[in-house]
C-alpha positions as CSV (number, residue, x, y, z in Angstrom):
1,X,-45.1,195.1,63.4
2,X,-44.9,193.3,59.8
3,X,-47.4,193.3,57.7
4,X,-49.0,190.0,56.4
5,X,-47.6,190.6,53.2
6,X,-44.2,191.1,54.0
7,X,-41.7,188.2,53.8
8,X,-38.7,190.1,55.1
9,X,-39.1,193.4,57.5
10,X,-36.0,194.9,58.8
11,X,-36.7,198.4,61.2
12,X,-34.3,201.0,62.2
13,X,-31.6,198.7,61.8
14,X,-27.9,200.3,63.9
15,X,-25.2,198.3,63.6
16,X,-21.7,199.2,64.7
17,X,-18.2,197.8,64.4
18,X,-16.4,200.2,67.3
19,X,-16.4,203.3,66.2
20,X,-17.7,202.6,62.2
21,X,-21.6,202.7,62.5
22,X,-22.0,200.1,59.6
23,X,-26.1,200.8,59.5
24,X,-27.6,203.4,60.6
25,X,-31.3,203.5,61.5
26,X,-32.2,201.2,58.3
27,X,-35.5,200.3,58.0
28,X,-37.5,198.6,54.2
29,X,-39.5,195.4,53.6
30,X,-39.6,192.9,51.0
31,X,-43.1,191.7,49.8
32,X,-43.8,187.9,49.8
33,X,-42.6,187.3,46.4
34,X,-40.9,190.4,46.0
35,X,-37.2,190.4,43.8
36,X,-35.3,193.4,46.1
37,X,-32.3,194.1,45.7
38,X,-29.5,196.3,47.8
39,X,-27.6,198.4,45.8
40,X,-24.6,199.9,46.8
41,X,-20.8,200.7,46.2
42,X,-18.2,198.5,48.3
43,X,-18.5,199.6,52.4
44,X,-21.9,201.1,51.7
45,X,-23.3,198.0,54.8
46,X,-25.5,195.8,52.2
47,X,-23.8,192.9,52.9
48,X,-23.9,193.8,56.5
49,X,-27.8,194.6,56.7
50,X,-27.8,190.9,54.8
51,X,-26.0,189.0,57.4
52,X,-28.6,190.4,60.0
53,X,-31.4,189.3,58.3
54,X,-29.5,186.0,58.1
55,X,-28.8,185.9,61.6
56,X,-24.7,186.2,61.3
57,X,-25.2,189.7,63.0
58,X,-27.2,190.6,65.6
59,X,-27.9,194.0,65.2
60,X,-27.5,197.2,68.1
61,X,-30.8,198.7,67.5
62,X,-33.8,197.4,65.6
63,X,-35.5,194.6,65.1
64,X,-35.9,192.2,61.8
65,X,-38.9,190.1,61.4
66,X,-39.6,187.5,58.9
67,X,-43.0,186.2,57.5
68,X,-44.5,188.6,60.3
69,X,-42.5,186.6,62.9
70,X,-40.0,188.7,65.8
71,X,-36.5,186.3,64.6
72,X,-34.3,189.2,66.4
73,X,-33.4,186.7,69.0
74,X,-33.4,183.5,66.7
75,X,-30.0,181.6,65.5
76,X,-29.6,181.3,62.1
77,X,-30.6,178.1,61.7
78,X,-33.7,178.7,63.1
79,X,-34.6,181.2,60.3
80,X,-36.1,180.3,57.2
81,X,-34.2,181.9,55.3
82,X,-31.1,180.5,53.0
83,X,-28.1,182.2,52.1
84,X,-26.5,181.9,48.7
85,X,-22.6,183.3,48.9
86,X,-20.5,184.4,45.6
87,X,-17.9,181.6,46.7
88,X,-20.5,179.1,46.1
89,X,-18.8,176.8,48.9
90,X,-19.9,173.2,47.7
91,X,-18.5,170.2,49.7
92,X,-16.0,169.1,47.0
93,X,-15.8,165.5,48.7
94,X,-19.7,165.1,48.0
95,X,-21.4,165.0,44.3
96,X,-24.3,167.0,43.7
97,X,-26.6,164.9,44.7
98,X,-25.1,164.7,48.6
99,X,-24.6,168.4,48.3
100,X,-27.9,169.2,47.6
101,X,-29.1,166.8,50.0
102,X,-27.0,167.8,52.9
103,X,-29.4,169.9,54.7
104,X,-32.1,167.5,54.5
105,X,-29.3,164.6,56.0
106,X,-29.1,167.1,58.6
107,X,-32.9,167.3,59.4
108,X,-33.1,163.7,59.1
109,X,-35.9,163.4,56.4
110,X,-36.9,160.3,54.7
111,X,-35.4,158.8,52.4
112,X,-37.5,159.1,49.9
113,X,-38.6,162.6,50.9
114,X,-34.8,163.8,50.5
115,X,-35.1,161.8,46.9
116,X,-38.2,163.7,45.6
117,X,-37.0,167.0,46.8
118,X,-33.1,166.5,45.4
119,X,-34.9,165.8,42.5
120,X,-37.4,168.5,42.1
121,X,-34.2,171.0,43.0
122,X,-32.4,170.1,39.9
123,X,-34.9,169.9,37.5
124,X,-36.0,173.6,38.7
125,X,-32.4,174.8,38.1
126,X,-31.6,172.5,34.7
127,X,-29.2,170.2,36.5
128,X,-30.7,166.9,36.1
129,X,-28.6,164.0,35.1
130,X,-25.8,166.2,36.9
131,X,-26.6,164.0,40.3
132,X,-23.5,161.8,40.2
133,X,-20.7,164.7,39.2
134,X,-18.2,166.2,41.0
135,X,-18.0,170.1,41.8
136,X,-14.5,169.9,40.4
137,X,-16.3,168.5,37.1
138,X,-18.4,171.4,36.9
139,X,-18.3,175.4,35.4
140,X,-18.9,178.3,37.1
141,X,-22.0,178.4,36.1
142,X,-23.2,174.8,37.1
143,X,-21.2,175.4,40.4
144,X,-23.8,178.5,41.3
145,X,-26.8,176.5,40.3
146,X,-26.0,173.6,43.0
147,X,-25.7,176.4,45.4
148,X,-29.2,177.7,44.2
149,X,-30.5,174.2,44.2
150,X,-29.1,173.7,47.8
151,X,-30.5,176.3,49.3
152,X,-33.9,176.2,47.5
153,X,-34.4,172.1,48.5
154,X,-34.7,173.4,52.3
155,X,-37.7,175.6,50.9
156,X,-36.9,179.2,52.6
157,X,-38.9,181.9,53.7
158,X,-36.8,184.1,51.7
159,X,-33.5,183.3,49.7
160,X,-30.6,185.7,50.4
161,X,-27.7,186.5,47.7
162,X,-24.8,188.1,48.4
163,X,-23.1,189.2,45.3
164,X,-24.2,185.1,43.3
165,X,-22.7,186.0,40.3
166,X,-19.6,187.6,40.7
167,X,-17.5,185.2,40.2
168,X,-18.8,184.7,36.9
169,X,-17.3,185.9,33.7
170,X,-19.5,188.5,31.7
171,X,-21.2,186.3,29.0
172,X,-22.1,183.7,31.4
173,X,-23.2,186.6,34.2
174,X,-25.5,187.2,32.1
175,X,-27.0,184.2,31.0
176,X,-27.6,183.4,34.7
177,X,-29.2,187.0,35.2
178,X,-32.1,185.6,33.2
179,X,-31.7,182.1,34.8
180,X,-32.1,183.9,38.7
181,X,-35.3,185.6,37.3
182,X,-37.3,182.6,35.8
183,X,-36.1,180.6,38.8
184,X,-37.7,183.2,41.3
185,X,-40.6,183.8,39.4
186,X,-41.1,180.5,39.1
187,X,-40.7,179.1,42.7
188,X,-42.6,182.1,44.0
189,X,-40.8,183.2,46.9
190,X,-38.8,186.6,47.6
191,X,-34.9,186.7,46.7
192,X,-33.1,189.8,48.7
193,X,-30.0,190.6,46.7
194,X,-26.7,192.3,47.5
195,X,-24.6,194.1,44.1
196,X,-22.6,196.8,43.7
197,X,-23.4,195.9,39.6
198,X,-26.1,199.0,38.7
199,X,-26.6,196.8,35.0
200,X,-27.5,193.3,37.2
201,X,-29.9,195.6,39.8
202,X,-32.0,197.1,37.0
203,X,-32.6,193.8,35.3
204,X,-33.4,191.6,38.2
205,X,-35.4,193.9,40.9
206,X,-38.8,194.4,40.8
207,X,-37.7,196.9,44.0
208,X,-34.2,198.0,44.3
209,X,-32.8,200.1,47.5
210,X,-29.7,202.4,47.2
211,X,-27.4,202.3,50.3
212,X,-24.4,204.5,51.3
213,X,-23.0,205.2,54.1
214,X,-25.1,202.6,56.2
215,X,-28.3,204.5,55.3
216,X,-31.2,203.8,52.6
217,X,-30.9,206.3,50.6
218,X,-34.0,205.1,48.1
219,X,-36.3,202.6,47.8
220,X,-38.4,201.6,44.4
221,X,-38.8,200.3,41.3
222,X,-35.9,200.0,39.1
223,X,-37.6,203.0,36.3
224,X,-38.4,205.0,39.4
225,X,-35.1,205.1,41.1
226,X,-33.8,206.0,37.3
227,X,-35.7,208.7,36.1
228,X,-36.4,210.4,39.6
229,X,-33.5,209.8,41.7
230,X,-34.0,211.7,44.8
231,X,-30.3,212.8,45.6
232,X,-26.7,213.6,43.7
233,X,-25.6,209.8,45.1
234,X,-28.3,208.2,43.7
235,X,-28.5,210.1,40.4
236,X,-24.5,209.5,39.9
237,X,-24.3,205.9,41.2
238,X,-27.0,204.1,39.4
239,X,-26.1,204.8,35.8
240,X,-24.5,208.5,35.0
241,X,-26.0,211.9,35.4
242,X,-24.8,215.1,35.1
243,X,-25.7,217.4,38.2
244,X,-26.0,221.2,37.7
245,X,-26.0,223.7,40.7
246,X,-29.0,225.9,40.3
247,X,-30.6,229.3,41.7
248,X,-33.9,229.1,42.8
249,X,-35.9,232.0,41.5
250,X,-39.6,231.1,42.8
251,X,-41.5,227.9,43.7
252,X,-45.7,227.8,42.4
253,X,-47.9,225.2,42.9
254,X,-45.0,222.6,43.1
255,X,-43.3,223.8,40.4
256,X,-39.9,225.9,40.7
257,X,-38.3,228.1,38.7
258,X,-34.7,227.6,38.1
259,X,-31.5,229.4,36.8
260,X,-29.8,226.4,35.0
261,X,-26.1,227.2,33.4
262,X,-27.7,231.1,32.4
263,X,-31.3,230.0,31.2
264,X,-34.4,229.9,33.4
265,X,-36.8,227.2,33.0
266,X,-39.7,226.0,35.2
267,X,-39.8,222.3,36.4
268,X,-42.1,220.4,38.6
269,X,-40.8,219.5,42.1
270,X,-42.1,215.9,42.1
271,X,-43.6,216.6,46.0
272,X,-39.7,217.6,47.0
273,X,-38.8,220.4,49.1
274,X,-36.9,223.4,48.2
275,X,-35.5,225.4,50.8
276,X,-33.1,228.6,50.1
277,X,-31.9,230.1,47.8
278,X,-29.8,227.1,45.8
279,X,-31.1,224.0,44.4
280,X,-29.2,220.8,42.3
281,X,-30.7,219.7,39.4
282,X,-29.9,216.6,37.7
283,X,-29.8,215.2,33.6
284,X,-29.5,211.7,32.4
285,X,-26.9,212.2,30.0
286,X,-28.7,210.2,27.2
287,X,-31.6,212.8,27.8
288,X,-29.3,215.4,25.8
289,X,-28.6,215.4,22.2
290,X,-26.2,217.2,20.0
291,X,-25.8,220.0,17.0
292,X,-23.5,221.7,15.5
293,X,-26.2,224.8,15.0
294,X,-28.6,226.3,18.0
295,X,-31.7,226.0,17.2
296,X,-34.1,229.0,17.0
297,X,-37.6,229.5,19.1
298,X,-37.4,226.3,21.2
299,X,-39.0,225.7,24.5
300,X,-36.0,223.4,25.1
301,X,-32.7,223.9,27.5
302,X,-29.9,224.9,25.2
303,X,-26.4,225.5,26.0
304,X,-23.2,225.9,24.0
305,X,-20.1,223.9,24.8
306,X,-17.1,222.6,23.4
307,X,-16.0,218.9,22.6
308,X,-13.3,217.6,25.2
309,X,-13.8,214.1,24.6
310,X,-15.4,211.1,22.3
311,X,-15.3,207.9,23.4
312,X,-16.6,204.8,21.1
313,X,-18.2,201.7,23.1
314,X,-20.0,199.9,20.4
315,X,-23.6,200.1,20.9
316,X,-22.9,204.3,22.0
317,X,-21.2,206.9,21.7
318,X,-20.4,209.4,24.6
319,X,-18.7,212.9,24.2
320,X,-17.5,214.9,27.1
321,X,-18.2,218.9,26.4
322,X,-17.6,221.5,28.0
323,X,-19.7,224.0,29.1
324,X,-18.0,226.9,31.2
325,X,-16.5,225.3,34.2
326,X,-18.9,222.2,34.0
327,X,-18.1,218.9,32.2
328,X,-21.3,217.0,30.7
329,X,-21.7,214.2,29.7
330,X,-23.7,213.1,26.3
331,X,-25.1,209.1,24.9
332,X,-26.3,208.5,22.0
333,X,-27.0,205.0,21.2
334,X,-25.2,204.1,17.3
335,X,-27.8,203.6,14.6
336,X,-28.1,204.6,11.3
337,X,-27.9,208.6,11.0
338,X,-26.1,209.0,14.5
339,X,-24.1,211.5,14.5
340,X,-20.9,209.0,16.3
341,X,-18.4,210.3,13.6
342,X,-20.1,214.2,13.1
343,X,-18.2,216.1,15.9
344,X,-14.7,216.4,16.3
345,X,-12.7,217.1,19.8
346,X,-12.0,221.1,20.4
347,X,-16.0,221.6,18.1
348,X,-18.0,223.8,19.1
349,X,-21.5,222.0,19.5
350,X,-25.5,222.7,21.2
351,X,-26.3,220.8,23.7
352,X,-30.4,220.8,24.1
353,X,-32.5,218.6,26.1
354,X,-36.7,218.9,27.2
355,X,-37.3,220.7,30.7
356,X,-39.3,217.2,31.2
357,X,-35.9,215.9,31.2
358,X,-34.9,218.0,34.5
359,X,-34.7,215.9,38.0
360,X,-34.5,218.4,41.0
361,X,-32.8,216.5,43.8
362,X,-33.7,216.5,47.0
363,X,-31.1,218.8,49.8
């Protein structure tokens, strides 16, 4: 059963398209409140787990609950929740005002109910004055913000997004990343998010839940799905990592001992299990840094490699090297005394990074 707490509850959620099990077994809740968002690359079934908990699917197995409630069974527009679509869909024969108000017209409020809430909408997404204007009249920007208002004036349970800001172009993505964030924080209910964007997931979630495959694959906050991500998908799709295969050489009080590209160093386990003889390990790659000497008595991972690659974006620098048969990957952010213009492709270079900075993933 749901907790009290919980705003959205979906558990061991199957659904199935024929033979293509879109979700499989899916089960996480989203506190009352709560900013989640699902994560996940294109076909992964976040917008299908979505359109369950919206009622647009009814799912094979499982059961989805919302404010503690059973809504399995329930039609869509008997859910309090609201869905917010990246084609924004606004009634282009209607101005924003009608727009907004058109679920209320439906419900057959007052007059002057429909008024005051209309009104408190706009102002809580910045569109006042804006009442009389066409959506042809309005940007991309504006056009997502009537959408927000529109859903928001019915006053939701929960507010559902499937991929809001796509359509938007980069600058003004990310002027309304911050405008989604005030606006939840500020109306106080939980927003459940679908984007395959890792950037737009780490800024917005308070929680954010990897899918592939139809399955959760991890659940948590944003620095804890980043710094410890539990498996090679995870590590590789939010952000970059580089995974090494390793040989496990003993495991003490939930630390192991690992055979890492020739060197042996002891890391902790993080409660994960290690079974036989082979392990993956992975490295953020902004967790390395460079030199063009070894270093001598260091308690650190060092390896020796060869420059492949350097590629300039602005704000970093990354440098493919390679070491043996693996390619790794290196960041470091440009700042005075960065070493961006140091190493030249076919170098030979030290690549050294804290055992701290070793995740072993889970098999």
């Amino acid at each position: 059963m749901a907790t009290a707490t919980s705003a959205i509850r979906v558990e061991g959620v199957t659904k199935r398209y024929g033979a293509v099990t879109a979700l499989e077994a899916v089960s996480l809740e989203v506190e009352r409140g709560e900013f989640l968002t699902l994560l996940g690359p294109s076909g992964s079934g976040k917008t299908t787990l979505l359109r369950v908990i919206a009622g647009l699917e009814r799912p094979d197995e499982g059961r989805v609950y919302l404010g503690g409630e059973d809504v399995t069974d329930l039609p869509p527009y008997r859910r309090r929740v609201h869905t917010v679509f990246q084609q924004y869909v606004l009634f282009p024969h209607l101005n924003v005002y009608k727009n907004v108000a058109f679920g209320l017209e439906q419900k057959r409020l007052p007059r002057r109910e429909i008024e005051r809430r209309v009104t408190a909408a706009l102002e809580l997404v910045r569109l006042s004055g804006y009442e009389r204007r066409w959506p042809h009249e309005l940007s991309g920007g504006e056009q997502q913000r009537v959408a927000l208002a529109r859903a928001l004036v019915l006053e939701p349970e929960a507010l559902l997004l499937d991929e809001p800001l796509a359509a938007l172009d980069l600058q003004l993505r990310k002027e309304m990343q911050r405008e989604l964030k005030r606006l939840q924080r500020e109306v106080g209910i939980s927003f459940l998010m679908v984007t395959h964007d890792q950037e737009e997931a780490l800024a917005l979630s308070d929680r954010l839940a990897v899918i592939a495959g139809g399955r959760l694959q991890q659940i948590g906050t944003p620095r804890e799905v980043y710094e410890n991500p539990e498996t090679a998908f995870v590590a590789t799709f939010l952000g970059s990592a580089n995974v090494f295969e390793a040989e496990v050489m003993a495991r003490e009080n939930g630390d192991a001992l690992l055979a890492v590209c020739g060197r042996t160093v002891r890391v902790s386990l993080n409660g994960r299990r290690l079974e036989g003889s082979r392990a993956q390990v992975a490295v953020r790659p902004e967790k390395i840094a460079l030199r063009a000497r070894p270093l001598r008595k260091t308690d650190l991972v060092q390896l020796e490699g060869v420059i492949e690659e350097r590629l300039y974006l602005g704000d970093a620098t990354h440098w493919r090297v390679r070491v043996g048969e693996q390619s790794v990957l290196v960041t470091e952010p440009n700042r005075p005394g960065s070493r961006a213009e140091a190493f030249r492709d076919g170098q030979r270079v030290f690549l050294y990074w804290a055992r701290e900075s070793i995740v072993v993933l889970s098999q």
